[in-house]
C-alpha positions in Angstrom: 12.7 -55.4 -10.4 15.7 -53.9 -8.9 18.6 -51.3 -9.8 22.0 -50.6 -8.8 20.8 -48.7 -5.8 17.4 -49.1 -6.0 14.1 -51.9 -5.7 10.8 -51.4 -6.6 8.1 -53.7 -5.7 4.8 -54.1 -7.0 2.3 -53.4 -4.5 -0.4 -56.6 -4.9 -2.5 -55.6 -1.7 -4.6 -53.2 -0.6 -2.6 -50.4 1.7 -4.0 -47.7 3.2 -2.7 -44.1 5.3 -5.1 -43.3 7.9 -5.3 -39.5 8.8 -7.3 -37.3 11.4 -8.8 -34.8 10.0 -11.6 -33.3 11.7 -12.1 -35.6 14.4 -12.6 -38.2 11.7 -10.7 -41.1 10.6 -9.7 -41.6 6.5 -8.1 -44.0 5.0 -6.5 -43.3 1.7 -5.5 -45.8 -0.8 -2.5 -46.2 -2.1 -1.8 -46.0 -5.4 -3.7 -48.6 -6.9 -6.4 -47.9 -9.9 -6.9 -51.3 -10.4 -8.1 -52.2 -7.2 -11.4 -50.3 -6.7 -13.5 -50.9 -3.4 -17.2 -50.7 -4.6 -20.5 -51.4 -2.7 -23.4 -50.9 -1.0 -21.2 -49.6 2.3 -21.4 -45.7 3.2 -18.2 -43.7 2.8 -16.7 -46.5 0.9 -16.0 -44.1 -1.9 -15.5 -40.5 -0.8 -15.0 -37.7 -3.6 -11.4 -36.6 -3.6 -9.5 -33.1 -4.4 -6.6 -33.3 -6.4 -4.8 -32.1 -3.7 -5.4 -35.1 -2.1 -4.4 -37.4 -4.2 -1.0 -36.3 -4.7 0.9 -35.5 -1.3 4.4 -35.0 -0.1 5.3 -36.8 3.0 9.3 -36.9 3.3 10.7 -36.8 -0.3 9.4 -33.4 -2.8 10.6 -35.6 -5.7 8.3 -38.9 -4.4 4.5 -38.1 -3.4 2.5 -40.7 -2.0 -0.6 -41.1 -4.4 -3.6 -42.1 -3.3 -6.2 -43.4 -5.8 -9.4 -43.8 -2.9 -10.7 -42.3 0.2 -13.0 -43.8 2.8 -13.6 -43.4 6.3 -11.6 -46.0 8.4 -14.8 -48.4 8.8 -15.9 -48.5 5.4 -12.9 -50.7 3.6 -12.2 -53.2 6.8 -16.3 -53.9 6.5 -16.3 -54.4 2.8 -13.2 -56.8 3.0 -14.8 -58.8 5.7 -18.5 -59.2 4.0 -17.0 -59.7 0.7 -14.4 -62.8 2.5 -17.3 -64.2 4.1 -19.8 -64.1 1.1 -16.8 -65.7 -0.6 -16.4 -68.6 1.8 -12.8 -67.0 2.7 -13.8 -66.8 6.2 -16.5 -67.2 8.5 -17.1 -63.9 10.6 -20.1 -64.9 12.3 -17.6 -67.8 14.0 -14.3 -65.7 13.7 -12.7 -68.6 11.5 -10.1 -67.1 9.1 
């Protein structure tokens, strides 16, 4: 969809912001409610404040939102079991 000065594009992947806070690596999801990473995988789904899942980067009027956080680990081992139990790819012979 676009406008005179403007595009928006739907975001159809998983996209994550990775901060340092503590000595520990997050990854927050971008706005996305209907992708929801679920499992049996520690830190997959950490609790949120609200402060975090609203936050201004560069524009007041345009906060990135962020609808899951996860230590960096979690997700990127989710996606790769859930691939390979899909027959997507084979990690045990690093086929994609």
């Amino acid at each position: 969809m676009s406008g005179k000065d403007t595009w928006v594009v739907a975001n159809s992947k998983p996209e994550f912001s990775i901060y340092n806070i503590d000595g520990i690596d997050f990854a927050y999801h971008h706005c996305a409610e209907e992708i929801k990473l679920t499992g049996d995988y520690p830190n997959l789904d950490l609790e949120m404040a609200d402060s975090e899942r609203s936050v201004v980067t560069t524009t007041k009027n345009s906060p990135v939102l962020y609808t899951q956080k996860s230590t960096v680990n979690s997700p990127g081992s989710f996606i790769r079991d859930d691939w390979n139990a899909r027959g997507l790819v084979n990690a045990e012979k690093g086929e994609e």
